[in-house]
DRENPA-593366 format. One line per 4 residues: number of its first residue (from 1); their letters; for each residue x, y, z of C-alpha. Coordinates in Angstrom, 2 decimals, decimal comma. Layout:
NUM	A	X Y Z  ... .
// end
This chain:
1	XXXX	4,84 8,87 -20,85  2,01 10,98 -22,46  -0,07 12,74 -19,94  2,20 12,54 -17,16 .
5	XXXX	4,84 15,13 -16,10  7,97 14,70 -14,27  9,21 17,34 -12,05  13,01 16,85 -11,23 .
9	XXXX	13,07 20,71 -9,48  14,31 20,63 -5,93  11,55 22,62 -3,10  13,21 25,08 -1,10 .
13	XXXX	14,48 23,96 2,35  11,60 25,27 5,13  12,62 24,93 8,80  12,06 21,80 10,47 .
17	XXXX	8,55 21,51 12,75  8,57 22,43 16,35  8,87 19,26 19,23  5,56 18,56 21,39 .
21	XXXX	4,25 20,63 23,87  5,29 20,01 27,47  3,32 19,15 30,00  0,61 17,36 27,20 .
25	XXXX	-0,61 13,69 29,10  -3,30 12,56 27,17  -4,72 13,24 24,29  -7,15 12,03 21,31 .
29	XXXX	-5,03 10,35 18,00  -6,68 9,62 15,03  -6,74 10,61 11,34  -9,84 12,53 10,49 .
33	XXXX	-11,54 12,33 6,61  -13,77 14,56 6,00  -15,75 13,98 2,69  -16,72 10,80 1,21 .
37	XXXX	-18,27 9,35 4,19  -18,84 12,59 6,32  -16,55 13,39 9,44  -14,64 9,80 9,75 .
41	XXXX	-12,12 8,73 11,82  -10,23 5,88 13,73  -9,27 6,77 16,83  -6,48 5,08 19,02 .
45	XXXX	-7,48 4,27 22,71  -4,06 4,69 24,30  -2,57 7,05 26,36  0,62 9,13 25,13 .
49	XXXX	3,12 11,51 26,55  5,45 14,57 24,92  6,71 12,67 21,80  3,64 13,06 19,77 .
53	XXXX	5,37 15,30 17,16  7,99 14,92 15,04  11,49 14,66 16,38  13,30 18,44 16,80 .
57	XXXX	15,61 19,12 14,15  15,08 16,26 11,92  13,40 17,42 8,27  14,01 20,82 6,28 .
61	XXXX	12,91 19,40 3,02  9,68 19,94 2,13  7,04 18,53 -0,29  6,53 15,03 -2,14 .
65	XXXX	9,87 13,42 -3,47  10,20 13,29 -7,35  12,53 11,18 -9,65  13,96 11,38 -13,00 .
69	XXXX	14,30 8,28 -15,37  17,44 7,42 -16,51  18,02 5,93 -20,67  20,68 4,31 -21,06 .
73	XXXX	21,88 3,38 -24,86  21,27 -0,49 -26,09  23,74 -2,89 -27,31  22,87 -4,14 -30,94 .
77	XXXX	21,74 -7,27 -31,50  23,03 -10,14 -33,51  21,25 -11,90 -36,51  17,54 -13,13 -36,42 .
81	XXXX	18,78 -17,00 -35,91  21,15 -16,32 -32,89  18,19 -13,76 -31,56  15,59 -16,18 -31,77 .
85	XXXX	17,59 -19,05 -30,52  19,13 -16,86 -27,53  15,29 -16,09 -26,46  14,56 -19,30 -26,13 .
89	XXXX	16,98 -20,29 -23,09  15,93 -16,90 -21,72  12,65 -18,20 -21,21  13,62 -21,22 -19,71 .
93	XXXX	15,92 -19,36 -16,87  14,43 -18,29 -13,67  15,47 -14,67 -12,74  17,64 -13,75 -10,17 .
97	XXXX	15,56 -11,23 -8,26  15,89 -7,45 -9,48  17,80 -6,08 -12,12  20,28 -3,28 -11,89 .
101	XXXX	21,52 -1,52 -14,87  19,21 -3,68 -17,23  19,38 -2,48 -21,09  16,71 0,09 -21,79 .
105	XXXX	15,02 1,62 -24,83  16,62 1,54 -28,06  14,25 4,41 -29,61  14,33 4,20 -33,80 .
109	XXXX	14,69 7,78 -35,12  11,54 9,41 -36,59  10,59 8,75 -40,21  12,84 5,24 -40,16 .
113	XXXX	10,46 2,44 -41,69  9,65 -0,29 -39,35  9,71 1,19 -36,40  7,87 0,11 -33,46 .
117	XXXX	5,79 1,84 -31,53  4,21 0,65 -28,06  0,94 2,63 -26,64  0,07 2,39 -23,19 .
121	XXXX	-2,68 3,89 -20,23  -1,54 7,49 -20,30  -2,84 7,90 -16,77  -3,04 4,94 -14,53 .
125	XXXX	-5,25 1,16 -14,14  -6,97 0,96 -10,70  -7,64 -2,62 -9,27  -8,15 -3,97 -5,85 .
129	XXXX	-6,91 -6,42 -3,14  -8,57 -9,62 -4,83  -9,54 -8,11 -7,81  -8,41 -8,89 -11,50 .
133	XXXX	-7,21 -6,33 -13,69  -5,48 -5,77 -17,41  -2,67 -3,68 -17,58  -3,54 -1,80 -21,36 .
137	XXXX	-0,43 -2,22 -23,94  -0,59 -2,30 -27,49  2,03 -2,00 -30,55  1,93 -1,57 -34,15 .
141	XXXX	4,72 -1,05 -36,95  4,85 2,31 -38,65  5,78 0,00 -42,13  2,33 -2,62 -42,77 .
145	XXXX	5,18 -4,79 -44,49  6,10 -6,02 -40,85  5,18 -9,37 -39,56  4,24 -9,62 -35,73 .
149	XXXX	5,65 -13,56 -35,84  8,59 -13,69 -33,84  8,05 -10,69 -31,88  9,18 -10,65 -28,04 .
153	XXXX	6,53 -9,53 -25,05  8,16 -8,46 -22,04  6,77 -7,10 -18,75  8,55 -5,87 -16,36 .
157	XXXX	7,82 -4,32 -12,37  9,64 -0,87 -11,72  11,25 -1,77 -8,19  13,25 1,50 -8,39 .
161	XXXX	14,85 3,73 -10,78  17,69 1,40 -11,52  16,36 -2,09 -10,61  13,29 -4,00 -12,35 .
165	XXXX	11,76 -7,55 -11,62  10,92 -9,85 -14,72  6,59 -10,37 -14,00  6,19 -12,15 -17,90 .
169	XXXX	7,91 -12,99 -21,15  6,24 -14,62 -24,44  7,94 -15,13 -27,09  5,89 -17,03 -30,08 .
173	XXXX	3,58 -19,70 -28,38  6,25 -19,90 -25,45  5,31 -17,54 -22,24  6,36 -17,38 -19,01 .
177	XXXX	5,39 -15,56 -15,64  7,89 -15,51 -13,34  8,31 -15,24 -9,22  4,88 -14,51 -7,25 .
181	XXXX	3,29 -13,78 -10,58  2,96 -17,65 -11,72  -0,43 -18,75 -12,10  -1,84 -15,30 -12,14 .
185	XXXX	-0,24 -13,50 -15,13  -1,01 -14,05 -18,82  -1,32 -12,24 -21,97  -4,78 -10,66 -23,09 .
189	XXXX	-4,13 -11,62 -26,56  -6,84 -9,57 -28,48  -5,72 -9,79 -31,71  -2,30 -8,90 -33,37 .
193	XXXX	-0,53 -5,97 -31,54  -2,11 -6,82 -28,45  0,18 -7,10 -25,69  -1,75 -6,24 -22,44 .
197	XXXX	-1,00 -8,33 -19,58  -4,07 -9,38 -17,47  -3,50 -9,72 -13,75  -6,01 -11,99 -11,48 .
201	XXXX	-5,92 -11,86 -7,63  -3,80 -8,59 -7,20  -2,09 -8,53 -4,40  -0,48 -5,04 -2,16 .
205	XXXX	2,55 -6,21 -3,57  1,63 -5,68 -6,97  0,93 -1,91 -6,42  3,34 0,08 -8,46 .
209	XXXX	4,48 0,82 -12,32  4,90 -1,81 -15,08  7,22 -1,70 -18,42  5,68 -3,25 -21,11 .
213	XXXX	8,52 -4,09 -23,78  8,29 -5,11 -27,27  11,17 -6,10 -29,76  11,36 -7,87 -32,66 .
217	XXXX	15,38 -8,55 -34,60  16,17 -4,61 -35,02  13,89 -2,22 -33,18  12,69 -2,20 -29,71 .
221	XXXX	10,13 0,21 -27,67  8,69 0,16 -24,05  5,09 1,76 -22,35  4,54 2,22 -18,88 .
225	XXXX	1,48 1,53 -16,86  0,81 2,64 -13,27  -1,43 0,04 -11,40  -2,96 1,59 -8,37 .
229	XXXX	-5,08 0,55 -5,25  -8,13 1,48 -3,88  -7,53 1,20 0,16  -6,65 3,28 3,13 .
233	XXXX	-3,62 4,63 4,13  -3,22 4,42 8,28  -0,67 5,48 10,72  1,23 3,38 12,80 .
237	XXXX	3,87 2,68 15,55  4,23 0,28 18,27  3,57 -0,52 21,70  7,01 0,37 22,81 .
241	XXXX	6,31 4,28 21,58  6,50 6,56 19,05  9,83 7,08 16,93  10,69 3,47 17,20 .
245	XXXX	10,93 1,87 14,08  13,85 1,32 11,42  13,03 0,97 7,71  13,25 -2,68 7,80 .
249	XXXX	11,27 -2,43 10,90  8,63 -0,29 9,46  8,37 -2,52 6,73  7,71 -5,57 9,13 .
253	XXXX	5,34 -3,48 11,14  2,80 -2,86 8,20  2,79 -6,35 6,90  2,00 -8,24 10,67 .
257	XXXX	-0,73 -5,69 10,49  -1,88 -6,39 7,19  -0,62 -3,83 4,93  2,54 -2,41 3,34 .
261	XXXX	4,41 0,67 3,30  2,38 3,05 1,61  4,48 5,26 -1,16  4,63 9,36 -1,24 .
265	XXXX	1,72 9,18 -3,84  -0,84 7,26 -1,75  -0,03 9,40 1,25  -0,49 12,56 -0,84 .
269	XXXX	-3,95 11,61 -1,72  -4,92 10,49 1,93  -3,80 14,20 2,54  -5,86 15,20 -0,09 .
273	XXXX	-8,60 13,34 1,44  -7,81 15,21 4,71  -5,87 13,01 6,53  -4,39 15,11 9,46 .
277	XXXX	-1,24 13,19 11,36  1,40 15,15 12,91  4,06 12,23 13,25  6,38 11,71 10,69 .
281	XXXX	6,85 8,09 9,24  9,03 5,98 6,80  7,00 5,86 3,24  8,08 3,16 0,58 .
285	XXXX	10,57 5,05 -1,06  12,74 5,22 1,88  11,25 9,02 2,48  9,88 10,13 5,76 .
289	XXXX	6,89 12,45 5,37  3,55 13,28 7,37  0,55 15,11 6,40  -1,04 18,05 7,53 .
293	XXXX	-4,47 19,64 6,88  -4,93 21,82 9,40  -1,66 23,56 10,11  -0,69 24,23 14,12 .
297	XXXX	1,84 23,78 16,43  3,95 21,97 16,51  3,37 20,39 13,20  5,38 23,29 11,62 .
301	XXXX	3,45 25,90 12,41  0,01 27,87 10,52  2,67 29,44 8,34  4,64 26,41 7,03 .
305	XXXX	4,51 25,07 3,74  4,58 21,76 1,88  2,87 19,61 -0,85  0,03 21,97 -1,73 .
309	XXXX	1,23 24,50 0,54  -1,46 27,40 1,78  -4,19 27,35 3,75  -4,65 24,08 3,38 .
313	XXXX	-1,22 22,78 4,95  0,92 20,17 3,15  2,61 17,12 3,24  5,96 17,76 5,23 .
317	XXXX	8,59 15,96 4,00  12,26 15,44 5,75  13,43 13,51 2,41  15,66 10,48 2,13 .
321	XXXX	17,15 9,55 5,58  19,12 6,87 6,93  17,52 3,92 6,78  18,96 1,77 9,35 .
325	XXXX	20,21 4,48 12,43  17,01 6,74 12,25  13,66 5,98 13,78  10,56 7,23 13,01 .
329	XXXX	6,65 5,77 12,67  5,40 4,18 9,59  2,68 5,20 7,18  1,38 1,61 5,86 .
333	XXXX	-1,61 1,26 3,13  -4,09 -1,44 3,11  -6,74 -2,68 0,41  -10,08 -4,39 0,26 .
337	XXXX	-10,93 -7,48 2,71  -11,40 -10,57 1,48  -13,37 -11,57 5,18  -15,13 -9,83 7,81 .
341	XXXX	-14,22 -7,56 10,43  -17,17 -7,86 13,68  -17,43 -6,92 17,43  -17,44 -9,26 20,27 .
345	XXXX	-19,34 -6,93 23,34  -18,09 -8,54 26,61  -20,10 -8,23 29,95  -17,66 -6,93 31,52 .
349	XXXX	-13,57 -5,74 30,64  -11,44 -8,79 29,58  -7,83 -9,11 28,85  -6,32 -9,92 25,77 .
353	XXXX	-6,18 -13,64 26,19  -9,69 -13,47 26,82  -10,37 -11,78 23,73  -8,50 -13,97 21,32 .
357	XXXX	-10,45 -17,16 22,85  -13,36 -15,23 22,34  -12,52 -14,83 18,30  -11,36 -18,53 18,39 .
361	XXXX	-15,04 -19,44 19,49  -16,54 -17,66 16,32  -13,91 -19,59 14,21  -12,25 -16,04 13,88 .
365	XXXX	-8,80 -14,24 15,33  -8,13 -10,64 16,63  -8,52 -8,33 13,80  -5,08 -7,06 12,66 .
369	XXXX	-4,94 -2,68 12,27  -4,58 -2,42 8,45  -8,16 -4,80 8,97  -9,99 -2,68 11,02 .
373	XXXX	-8,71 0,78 8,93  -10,26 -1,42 5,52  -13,58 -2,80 7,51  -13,50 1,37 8,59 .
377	XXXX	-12,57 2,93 5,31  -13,97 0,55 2,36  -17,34 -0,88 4,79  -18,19 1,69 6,50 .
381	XXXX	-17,83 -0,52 9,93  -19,27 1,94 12,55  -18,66 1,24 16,25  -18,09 3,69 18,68 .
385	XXXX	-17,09 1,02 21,54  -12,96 0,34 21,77  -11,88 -3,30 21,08  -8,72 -5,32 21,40 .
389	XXXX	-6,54 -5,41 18,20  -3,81 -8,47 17,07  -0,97 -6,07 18,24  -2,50 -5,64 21,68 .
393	XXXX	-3,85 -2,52 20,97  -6,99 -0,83 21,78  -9,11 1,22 18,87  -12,65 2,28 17,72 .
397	XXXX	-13,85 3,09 14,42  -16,50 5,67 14,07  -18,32 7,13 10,45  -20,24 9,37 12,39 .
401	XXXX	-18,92 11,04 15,50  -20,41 10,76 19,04  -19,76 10,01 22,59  -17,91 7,03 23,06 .
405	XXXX	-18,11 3,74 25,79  -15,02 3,08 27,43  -16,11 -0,56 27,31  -13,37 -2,80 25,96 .
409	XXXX	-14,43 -5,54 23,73  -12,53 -7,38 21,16  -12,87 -6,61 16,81  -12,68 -10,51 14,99 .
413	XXXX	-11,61 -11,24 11,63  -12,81 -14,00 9,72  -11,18 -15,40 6,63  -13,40 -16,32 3,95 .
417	XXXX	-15,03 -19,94 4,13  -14,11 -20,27 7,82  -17,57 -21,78 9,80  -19,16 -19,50 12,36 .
421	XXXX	-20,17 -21,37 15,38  -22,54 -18,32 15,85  -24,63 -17,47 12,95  -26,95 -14,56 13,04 .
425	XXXX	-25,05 -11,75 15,19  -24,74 -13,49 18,55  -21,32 -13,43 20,27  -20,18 -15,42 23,49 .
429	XXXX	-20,52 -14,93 27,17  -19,36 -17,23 30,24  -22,59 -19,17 32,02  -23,73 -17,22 35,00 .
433	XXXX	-22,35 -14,40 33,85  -18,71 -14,45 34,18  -17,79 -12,25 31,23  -14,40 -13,52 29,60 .
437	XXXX	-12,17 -12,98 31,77  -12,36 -16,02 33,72  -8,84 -17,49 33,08  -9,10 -21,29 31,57 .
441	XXXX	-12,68 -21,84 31,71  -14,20 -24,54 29,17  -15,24 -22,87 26,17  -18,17 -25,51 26,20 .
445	XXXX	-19,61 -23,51 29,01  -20,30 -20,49 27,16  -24,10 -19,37 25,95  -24,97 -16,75 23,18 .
449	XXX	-24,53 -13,06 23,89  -26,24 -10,94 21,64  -23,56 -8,47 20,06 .
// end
């Protein structure tokens, strides 16, 4: 793909970081960004013991994960009447999930007339939770003699190396979107050659790289396109503790809070962005990774190496690891909010039942994590009080640093078109004073509190 390199070399093994440091009781967790917005963070109200660092003798590798693309050769194709004709049921069959082993590019040797070429994004598209985006691809004949009647469009999602699942197929005035893409994919269709795919309401799920084929009876050629997020990347574990979470349970994890696994790239930027987090989590890929800006012990030590290694630290990376027998956190990523994320201040400490009632009066419900890191990240939400979360958490995010209240109070999420009982900033407090957490009391009896 022009303008983008692959690296297949293997980074030298570096030893593993060093467990927590005894005795620690408390201490302050949160991933700091310095830049864009100033000195940012999110900071978890929690208390933690010795298990704050990544498991003893665990990781060697070190550095972001890379893989090679495999070609595999095509089988030829029969005449024009049995390819047209075999198209057509093709389009008319649902897919059975991903494909494994599917044919790839049959390439037509240089200075062949005919040939087609596809041209795609060199670099990658960037779109948002919500937002609608095209996905560039266009092809052209290197002979003018070529008609683009009859011509197959086919897109394609890059699950992994060997495994792809159908997104759209047109074939003549006959197209198709298949799976979660129905209703939301169709073809540009600016002109002849055009064979960009436009995208509306992109989803997390639709982060990743597309293959945009083209064939027509003898020839055949595919582009890729990377389709990227803007969002946040968070960390996250449990309740129960640190180190605690499968794969499969790390992928769980991230969507109930709103997000997915985030992949080695998007945690490479956050790094780049100066994320600092010295717990190591699953990443899409099946990798477990953490970054480090500020290098220390015992998150490897000031003289350990990894993605960008130096002065800056690195991204420490243990590589591929078992997937359902090891446990580690999980490093999810999270996009733009369709809704709102607000405060409810209480009068006095309430419990969590408390606080959800309290969201369920402003026609809202406890903010999720990945909601509060995008209401953080993307709008700047700047509270330096701790609230309730859905997971029964309690957090705080700040934009500029300073002392914080100790105050619990619960952080609401509204979905878009829900009412608000509420309008203009006031929350909800019991009558005489009460606060929330006054067990079963009648909603009716609450008055405005000014939040």
């Amino acid at each position: 793909m022009p303008g983008r390199r692959r690296d297949c070399a293997a980074r030298k093994d570096l030893p593993s970081p060093s467990p927590g440091v005894p005795g620690a009781q408390s201490r302050r967790v949160g991933a700091t960004w310095p830049g864009l917005y100033g000195q940012n963070e999110i900071l978890v109200a929690e208390k933690e013991g010795q298990g704050a660092s990544p498991p003893k003798g665990k990781g060697q590798e070190v550095g972001l994960s890379a893989w090679c693309p495999q070609v595999w050769a095509g089988a030829a194709l029969g005449p024009g009447a049995l390819w047209a004709a075999a198209w057509g049921i093709l389009l008319l069959a649902a897919p059975a999930g991903a494909q494994r082993g599917r044919k790839k590019v049959v390439h037509v040797l240089e200075g062949e007339s005919g040939s087609v070429v596809v041209q795609t994004a060199p670099g990658q598209v960037v779109s948002h939770r919500g937002g609608t985006i095209v996905l560039p691809c266009r092809y052209h004949y290197e002979a003018a003699a070529h008609s683009h009647e009859g011509v197959r469009l086919k897109w394609t999602k890059v699950v992994d190396p060997l495994a792809f699942t159908d997104v759209f197929v047109a074939l003549g005035p006959q197209h198709r979107a298949f799976g979660n893409y129905r209703g939301r994919a169709e073809l540009q269709g600016d002109g002849p050659g055009d064979a960009s795919l436009v995208l509306r309401n992109v989803t997390l799920q639709d982060y990743g790289r597309y293959e945009c084929e083209v064939t027509n009876e003898l020839e055949d050629d595919t582009g890729m396109v990377k389709l990227d997020l803007e969002g946040v990347v968070f960390p996250y574990h449990p309740r129960g503790g640190r180190y605690k979470l499968t794969f499969t349970e790390a992928q769980r994890a991230c969507a109930e809070q709103d997000g997915i696994l985030a992949s080695a790239e998007q945690l490479h930027a956050a790094w780049r962005d100066g994320l600092d987090w010295c717990n190591a989590g699953w990443l899409r890929d099946g990798s477990v990774q953490y970054p480090v800006s500020q290098p220390r012990e015992p998150c490897g030590g000031a003289g350990s190496a990894g993605v960008g290694e130096g002065a800056n630290g690195g991204v420490r990376n243990y590589g591929y690891r078992h997937n359902a027998e090891e446990r580690y956190d999980a490093f999810c990523f999270t996009s733009n909010l369709p809704g709102r994320v607000f405060f409810l201040k209480p009068l006095r400490p309430l419990p969590f039942s408390g606080a959800a009632r309290a969201c369920a009066a402003r026609g809202a419900a406890v903010a999720k994590v990945g909601q509060l890191f995008a209401a953080w990240k993307l709008q700047l939400l700047d509270r330096c009080t701790a609230g309730w979360l859905a997971d029964g958490s309690a957090r705080y995010p700040i934009v500029n640093p300073r002392a914080t209240r100790r105050l619990f109070g619960v952080y609401c999420y509204r979905a878009p078109g829900a009412p608000d009982p509420a309008p203009g900033g006031w929350g909800w407090g019991w009558a005489g004073g009460g606060g929330w957490a006054g067990g079963a009391r009648d909603p009716a009896a609450w008055i405005p509190l000014r939040v």
